[in-house]
N, C-alpha and C positions, 0 to 999 in steps of 0.2 A: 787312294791316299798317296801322294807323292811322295818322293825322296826327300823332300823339304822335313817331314817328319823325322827322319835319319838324325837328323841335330839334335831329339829330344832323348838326355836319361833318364831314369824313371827318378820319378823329383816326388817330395811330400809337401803340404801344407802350405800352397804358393800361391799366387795372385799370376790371372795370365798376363802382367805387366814382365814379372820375374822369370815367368817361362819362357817366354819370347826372346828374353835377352840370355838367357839358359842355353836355348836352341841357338842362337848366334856363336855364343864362345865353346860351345860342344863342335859345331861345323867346324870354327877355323882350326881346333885342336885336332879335329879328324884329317881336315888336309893338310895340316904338316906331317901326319904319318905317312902318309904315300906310300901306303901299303893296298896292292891291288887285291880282289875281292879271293877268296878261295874259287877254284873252280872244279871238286872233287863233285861226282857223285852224291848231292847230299840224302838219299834215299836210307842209311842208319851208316851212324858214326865216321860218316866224312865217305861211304860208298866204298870205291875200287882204290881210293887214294892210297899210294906205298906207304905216305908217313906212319911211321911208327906211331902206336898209340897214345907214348909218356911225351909226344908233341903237338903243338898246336899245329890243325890243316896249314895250307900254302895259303901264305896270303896274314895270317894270324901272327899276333904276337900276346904272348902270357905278363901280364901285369899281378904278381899277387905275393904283395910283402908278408914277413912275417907276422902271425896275428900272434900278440901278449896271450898267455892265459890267463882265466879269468880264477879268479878265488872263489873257492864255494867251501864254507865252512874252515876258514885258514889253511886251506888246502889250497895249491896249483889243480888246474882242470892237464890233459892230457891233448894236445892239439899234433892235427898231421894236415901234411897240407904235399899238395902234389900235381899229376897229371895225371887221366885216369881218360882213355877213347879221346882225345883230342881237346877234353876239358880241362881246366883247371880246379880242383876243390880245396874246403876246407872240412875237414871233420874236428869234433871236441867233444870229448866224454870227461865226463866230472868221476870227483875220488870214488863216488858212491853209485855207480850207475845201475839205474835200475830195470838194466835188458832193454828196454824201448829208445827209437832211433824216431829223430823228426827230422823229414827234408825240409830243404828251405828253398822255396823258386823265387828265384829273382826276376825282375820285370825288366822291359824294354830299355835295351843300352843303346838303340841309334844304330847308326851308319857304321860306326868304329870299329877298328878291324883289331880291338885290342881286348881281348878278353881278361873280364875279373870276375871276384867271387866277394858275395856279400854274405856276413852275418844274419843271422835273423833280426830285426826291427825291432823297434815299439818297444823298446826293455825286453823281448823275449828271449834273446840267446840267454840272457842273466836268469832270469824266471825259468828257462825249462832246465836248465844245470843245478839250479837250488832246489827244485823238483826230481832230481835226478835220472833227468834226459840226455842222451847223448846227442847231439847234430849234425847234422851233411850238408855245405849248400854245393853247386857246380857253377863253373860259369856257362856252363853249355858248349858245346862243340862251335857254335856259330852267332852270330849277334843277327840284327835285323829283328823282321816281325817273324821269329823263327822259331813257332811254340813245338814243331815239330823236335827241334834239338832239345827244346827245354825238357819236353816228355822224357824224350829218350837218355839226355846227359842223366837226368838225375833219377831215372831208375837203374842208367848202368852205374851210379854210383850207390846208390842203394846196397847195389849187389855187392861191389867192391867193397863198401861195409865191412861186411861177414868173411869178407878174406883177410883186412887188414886188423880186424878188433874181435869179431864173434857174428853169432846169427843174430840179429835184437828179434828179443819175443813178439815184437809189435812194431810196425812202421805205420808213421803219417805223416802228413803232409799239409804244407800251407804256405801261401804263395803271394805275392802283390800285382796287383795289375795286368798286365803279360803273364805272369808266373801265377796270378787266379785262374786265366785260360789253360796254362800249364798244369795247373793244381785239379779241375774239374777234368780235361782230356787224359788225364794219368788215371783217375780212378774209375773211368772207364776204359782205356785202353791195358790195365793191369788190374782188372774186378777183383783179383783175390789175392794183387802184391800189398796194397797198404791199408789201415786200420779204420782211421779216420781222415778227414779234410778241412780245410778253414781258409777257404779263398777270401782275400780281401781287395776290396774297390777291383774286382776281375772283372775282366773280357768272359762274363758268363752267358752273352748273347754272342758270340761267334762274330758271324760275317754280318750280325746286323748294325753293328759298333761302326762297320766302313759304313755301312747304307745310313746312319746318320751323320758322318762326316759329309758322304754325298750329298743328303738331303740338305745340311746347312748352308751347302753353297749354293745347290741349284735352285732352293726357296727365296733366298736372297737375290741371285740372279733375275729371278722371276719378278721379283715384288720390282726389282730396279729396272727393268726391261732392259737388263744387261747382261744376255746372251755370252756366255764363257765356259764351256764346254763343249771340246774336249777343252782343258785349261789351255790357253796360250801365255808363253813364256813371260808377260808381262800383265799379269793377274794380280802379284801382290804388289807392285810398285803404280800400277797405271789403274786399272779395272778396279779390285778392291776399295781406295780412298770414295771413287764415284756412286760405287753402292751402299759405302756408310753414307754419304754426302746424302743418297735418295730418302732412305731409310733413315736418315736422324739420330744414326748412331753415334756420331762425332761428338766426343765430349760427353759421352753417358758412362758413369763411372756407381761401384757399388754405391748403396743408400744417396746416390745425388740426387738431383733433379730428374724427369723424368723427360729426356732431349727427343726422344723419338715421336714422329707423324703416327698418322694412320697406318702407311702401311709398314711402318718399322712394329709397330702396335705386332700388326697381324702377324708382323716375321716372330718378333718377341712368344708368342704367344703359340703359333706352332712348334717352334723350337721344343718349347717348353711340355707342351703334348709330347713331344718326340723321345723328348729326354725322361720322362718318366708320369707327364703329368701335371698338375696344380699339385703344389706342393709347400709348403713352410722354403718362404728366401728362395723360389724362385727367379724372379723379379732381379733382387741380387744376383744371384749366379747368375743370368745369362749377360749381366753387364758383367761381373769380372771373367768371361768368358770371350764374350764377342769379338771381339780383338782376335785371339789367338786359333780360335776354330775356320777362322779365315785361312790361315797359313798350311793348314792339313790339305790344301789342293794346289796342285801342282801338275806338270807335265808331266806322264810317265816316260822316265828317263831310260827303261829300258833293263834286263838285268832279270831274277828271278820274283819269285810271289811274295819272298821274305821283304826282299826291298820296295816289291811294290804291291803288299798287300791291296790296294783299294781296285786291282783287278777282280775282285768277286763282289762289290758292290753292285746293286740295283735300286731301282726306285720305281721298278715297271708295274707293280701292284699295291705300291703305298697309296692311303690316303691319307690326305692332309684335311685338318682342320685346327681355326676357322678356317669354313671358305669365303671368309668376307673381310674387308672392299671387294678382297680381288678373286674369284674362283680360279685358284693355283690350281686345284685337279685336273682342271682343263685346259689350264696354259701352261704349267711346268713341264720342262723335258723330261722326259721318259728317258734312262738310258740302263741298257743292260747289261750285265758282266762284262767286261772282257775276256775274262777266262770264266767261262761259266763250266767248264768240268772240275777247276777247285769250287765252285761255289755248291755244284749238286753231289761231291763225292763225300764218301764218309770214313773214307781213305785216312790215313795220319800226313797232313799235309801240312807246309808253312804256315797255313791258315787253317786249321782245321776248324772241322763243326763238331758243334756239342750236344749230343741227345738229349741227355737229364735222363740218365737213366744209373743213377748212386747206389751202393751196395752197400755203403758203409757213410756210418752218419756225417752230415756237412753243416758247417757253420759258417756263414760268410758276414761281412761288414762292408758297409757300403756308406757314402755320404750324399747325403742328400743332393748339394749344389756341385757335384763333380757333375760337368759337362764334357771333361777328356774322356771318362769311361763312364757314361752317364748310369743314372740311379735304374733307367729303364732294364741295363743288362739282367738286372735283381729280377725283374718284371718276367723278360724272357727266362730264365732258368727255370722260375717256379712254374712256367704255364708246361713248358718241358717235361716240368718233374713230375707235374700232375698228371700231365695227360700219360705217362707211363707209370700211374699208381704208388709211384712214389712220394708222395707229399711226406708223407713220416719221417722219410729220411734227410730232412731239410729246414733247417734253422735259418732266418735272415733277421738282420738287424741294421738298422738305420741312425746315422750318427747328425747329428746337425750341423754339418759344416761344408761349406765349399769349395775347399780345394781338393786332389786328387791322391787318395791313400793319408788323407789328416786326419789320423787316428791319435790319442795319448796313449799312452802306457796303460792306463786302468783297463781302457776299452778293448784293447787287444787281450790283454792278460786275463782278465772276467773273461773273454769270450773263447778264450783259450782252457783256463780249466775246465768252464761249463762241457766244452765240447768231449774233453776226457773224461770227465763226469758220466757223459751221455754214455758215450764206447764202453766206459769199463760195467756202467749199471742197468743200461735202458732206459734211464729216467730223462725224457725227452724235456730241453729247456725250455726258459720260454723266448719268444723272438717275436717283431713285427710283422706284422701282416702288411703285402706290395702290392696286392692286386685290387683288392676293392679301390676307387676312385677318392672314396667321400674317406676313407681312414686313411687315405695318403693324403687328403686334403685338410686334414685337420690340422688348427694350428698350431698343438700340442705335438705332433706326429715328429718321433724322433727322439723324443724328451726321456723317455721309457730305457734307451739303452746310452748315452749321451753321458760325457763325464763332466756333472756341473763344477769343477775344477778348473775346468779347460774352458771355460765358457771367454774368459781374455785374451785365447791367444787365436793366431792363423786368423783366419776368416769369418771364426764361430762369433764375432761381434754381430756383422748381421744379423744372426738370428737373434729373436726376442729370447732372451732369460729363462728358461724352464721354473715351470714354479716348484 
């Protein structure tokens, strides 16, 4: 994955027209900072660096206005806000707090050397204070693809907690995107620090999120007989236009016409294996997608694993299907890690990997036509979770829409009580099944946790109407 990726912050319910131009005005904003990268130690909380802790590393600068409080029963909420290991955080406990503490991980900020702190989403900062939840989010020690900071910021703010408020009787956690990765590598790198979990649209396949960025370009490459890897620096402006040009992508836009050949067909359609399958508004997503899954490959410019996650990417034992017109199995490059000791450790790393081995129950959401953090990551965690005996401890659900974290307020919120339902009683919810083929293939599949409310807005027109 290149640097190119750096321009993206973690965005909700968008069209890759919007993301693209996202990623444009995020770059020029990062290079008017002209602020050079941290160069501490980042091995826990900025390493050997002298900076003092109530500062951001060298290199960083803290962005974090004051947040209003929120009203909960005509009452003000109690908000503190600070720097705590190199982070910046916000906590807020309500008049009535009910001993329990929810982290909130936030997802991929890009290249930006400017660190912030987000509320939790989706209506939930408001929902868990009227519930009488108190809140944490950090902005991490570090930006990039940096889950190893997100881990670690926001269990040292966890702790800092209990210094600045009380012990809470219960911690959990739940995260978007980045901060999904963040949210499943914490409750196994602290088995017996938090209660519960609720990763949504996560990086719950690890290093295999890069291996389908990989694979998107080098399939394409393939079908085009346009050879471009290692990237060369004239990929998205020269090389790219020629492979939609081959492929028939030019001018394929959601529910349009159907512009692509044969073997745009056959790209269409591995992709789409790749991503999780035959699925309800496949078809859809990978036109509002195509465009911008082109621009995740780039030159490695150089610099650590954070900035240049797609160092653990392979494609050296995939198989692809179809293999028809073209048998790609046997003409696609094969390329292996660059750094294949972050790809095989289980280390806490920039990029770290994810066993699926949960201690404490999880809920995730995921949408169906997200191709940023495809539906397949759902795929791998459950196969994870099984094959270490844990399936029990593992709820998923499927939303029908195609953009990336397009969640409403119901569907977060339902899936949020549900989940402290679960922790506080045993009573295991109910959720979608990801792995059978023929129940991801149905055309109904989605419909079951989906807020028919929401069915007008974002991207969710694609899909047909639940009945």
């Amino acid at each position: 994955m290149s640097s190119q990726l750096g321009g993206l912050k973690e965005v909700t319910a968008v069209h890759s027209r919007t993301l693209i131009a996202l990623t444009a005005a995020i770059t020029l904003a990062t290079a008017l900072l002209t602020a050079s990268p941290a160069q501490a130690d980042p091995t826990r909380r900025g390493g050997n660096d002298p900076t003092p802790g109530d500062q951001p590393l060298p290199g960083y600068t803290i962005v974090n206005p004051p947040l209003a409080p929120a009203i909960v029963d005509g009452k003000p909420t109690k908000v503190i806000q600070g720097v705590h290991e190199h982070a910046a955080f916000d906590i807020e406990i309500p008049p009535a707090w009910n001993g329990e503490l929810v982290m909130w991980a936030h997802g991929f900020r890009g290249a930006t050397r400017v660190l912030t702190v987000d509320p939790p989403g989706f209506g939930l900062r408001q929902r868990l204070l009227d519930q009488g939840y108190a809140w944490a989010a950090s902005s991490y020690y570090a930006n990039d693809y940096d889950v190893r900071a997100g881990v670690r910021s926001t269990q040292d703010l966890a702790e800092h907690f209990a210094d600045l408020v009380d012990e809470p009787r219960k911690t959990h956690i739940t995260g978007v995107s980045m901060g999904g990765h963040v949210t499943v590598r914490s409750i196994e790198q602290y088995p017996k620090f938090y209660d519960a979990a609720m990763p949504m649209c996560g990086v719950l396949g690890d290093h295999e999120l890069f291996d389908f960025f990989l694979d998107y370009n080098l399939i394409a490459q393939d079908l085009a007989d346009l050879p471009a890897h290692p990237t060369p620096p004239d990929y998205q402006a020269v090389i790219v236009p020629q492979i939609q040009q081959r492929l028939g992508l030019i001018g394929l836009t959601p529910g349009g016409p159907d512009t692509t050949n044969d073997l745009g067909k056959q790209f269409r359609e591995i992709v789409t294996e790749r991503s999780g399958g035959d699925r309800p508004g496949d078809d859809a997503a990978f036109a509002n997608w195509k465009d911008f899954l082109f621009t995740l490959a780039g030159p490695d410019e150089g610099g650590t694993l954070a900035q240049e996650p797609g160092r653990v990417a392979t494609n050296l034992k995939t198989v692809y299907t179809p293999d028809e017109p073209v048998d790609v199995n046997a003409s696609v490059q094969r390329v292996r890690p660059s750094d294949p000791v972050a790809r095989r450790t289980h280390r806490l790393t920039e990029v770290p990997s994810v066993s699926g081995t949960p201690t404490v129950p999880v809920l995730s959401l995921h949408d169906l036509g997200d191709l940023f953090v495809p539906f397949s990551m759902e795929q791998a965690y459950q196969e994870d979770v099984a094959r270490h005996g844990r399936a029990k401890l593992l709820v998923q659900r499927a939303i029908r829409a195609a953009g990336h974290c397009e969640f409403s307020p119901a569907e977060v919120g339902t899936a949020w009580d549900d989940l402290v339902r679960w922790e506080r009683t045993g009573a295991r919810p109910a959720g979608d099944g990801v792995s059978d083929p023929k129940v991801v293939a149905d055309p109904a599949y989605g419909c079951r946790f989906s807020d028919r409310t929401a069915q007008n807005t974002g991207t969710r027109p694609l899909y047909p109407a639940c009945p």
